[in-house]
C-alpha positions in Angstrom: 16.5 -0.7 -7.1 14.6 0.4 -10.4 18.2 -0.1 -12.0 18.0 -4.2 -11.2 14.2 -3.9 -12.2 14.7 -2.7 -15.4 18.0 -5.1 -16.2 16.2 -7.8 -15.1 13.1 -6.9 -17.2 16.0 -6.3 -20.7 17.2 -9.9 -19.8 14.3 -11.4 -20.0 12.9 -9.6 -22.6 16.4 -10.4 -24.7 15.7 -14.2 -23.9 12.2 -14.3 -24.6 11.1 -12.4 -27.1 10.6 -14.9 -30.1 7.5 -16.2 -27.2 6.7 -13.0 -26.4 5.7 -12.1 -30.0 4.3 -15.2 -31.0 2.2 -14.7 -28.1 1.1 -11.1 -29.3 0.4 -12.8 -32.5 -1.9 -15.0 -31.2 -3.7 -13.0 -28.6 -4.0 -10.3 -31.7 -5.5 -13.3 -33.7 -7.7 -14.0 -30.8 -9.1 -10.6 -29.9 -9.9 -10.1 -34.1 -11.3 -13.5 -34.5 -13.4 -14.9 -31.3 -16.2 -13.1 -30.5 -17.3 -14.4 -27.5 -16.0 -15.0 -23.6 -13.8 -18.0 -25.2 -12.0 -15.5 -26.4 -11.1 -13.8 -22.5 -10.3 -17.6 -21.6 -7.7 -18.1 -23.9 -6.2 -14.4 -23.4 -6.0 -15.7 -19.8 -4.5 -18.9 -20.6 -1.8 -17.2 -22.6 -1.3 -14.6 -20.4 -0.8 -17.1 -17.4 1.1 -19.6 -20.3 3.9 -15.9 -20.3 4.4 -15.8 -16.5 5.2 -19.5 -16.2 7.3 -19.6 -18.8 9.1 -16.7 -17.9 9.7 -17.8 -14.8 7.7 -15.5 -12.6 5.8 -17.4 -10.2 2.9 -15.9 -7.8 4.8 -16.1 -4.9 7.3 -13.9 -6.5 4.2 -11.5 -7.6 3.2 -11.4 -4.2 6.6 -11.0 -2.7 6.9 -7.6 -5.0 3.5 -6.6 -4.2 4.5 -6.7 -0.3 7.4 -5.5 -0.5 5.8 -2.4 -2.5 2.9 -2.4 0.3 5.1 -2.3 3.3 7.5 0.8 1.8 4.3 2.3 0.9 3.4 2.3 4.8 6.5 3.1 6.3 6.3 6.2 4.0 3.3 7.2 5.1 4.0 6.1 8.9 7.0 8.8 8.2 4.8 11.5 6.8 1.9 11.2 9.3 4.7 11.5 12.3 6.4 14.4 10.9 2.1 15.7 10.1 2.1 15.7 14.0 4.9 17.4 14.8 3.6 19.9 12.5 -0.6 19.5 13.6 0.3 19.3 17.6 -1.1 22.9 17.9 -4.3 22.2 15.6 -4.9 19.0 17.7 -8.3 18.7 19.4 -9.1 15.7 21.4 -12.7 14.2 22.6 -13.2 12.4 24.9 -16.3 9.3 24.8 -17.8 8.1 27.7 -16.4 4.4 27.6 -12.7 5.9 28.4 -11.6 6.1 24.7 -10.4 9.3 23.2 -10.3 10.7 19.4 -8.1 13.1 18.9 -8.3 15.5 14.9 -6.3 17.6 13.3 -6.9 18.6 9.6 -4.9 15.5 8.1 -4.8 12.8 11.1 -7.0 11.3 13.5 -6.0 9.2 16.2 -8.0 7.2 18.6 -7.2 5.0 21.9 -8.0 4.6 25.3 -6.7 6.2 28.5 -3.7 4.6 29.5 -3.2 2.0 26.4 -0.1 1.7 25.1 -1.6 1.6 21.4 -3.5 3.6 19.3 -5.0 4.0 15.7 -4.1 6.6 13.3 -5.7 7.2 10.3 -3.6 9.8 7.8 -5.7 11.6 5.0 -8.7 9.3 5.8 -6.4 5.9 5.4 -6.1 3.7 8.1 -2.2 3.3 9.3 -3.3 0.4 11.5 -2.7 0.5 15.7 0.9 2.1 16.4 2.5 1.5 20.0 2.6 5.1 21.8 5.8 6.7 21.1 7.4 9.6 22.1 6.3 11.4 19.1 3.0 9.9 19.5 2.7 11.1 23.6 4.2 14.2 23.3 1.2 14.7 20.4 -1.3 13.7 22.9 -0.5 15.6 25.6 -0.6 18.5 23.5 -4.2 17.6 22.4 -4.9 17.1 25.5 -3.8 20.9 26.2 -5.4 22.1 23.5 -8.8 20.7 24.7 -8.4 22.1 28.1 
């Protein structure tokens, strides 16, 4: 995957770079010459004028920025389950008196109520969102749970 980035970032670059300069050129102008906000408005504008051009629109921005977002969490959804397997023994569950429960260990904390099928894990203080109960996930519970007793 970085292999495609970075051909698709020499293509471009070998196609474009007579704008690209002339672009430096005259956001270098701009920066030396303009003194005042005028001169962030037309760094914007030719900054902006770069992505059209090139192609890039913001859907495609925001398609990368997903795409980096969700293997972000799935890498962290992998390293909090395999911080369970490890934290089971460490696990300490409370329980609150509306039914809901909060179970800690040094990295994770996990939160539901009796009986749901979904809870929410927070991993080094980051919220993972609500995951459906698992096997992983039980078998970590019911350890808390022995762990508490």
């Amino acid at each position: 995957m970085l292999d495609l980035n970075l051909q698709v970032w020499t293509e471009f670059l070998k196609q474009n770079w007579l704008v690209i300069v002339i672009a430096l050129v005259v956001l270098f102008l701009i920066l030396n010459l303009v003194k005042t906000v005028v001169k962030w408005a037309l760094v914007l504008v030719i900054a902006a004028f770069i992505i059209v051009y090139s192609g890039i629109s913001l859907k495609d921005i925001g398609d990368a920025v997903g795409a980096v977002k969700e293997q972000a969490v799935d890498i962290s959804k992998t390293e909090a389950l395999n911080m369970m397997k490890k934290e089971a023994s460490e696990a300490k569950l409370n329980r609150n008196p509306d039914g809901t429960f909060t179970i800690t260990t040094p990295n994770l904390e996990v939160s539901g109520s009796e009986g749901a099928d979904k809870v929410k894990v927070m991993f080094h203080g980051v919220s993972l969102g609500e995951w459906k109960v698992s096997d992983t996930l039980e078998a970590f519970i019911q350890e808390a749970k022995r762990n508490s007793q």
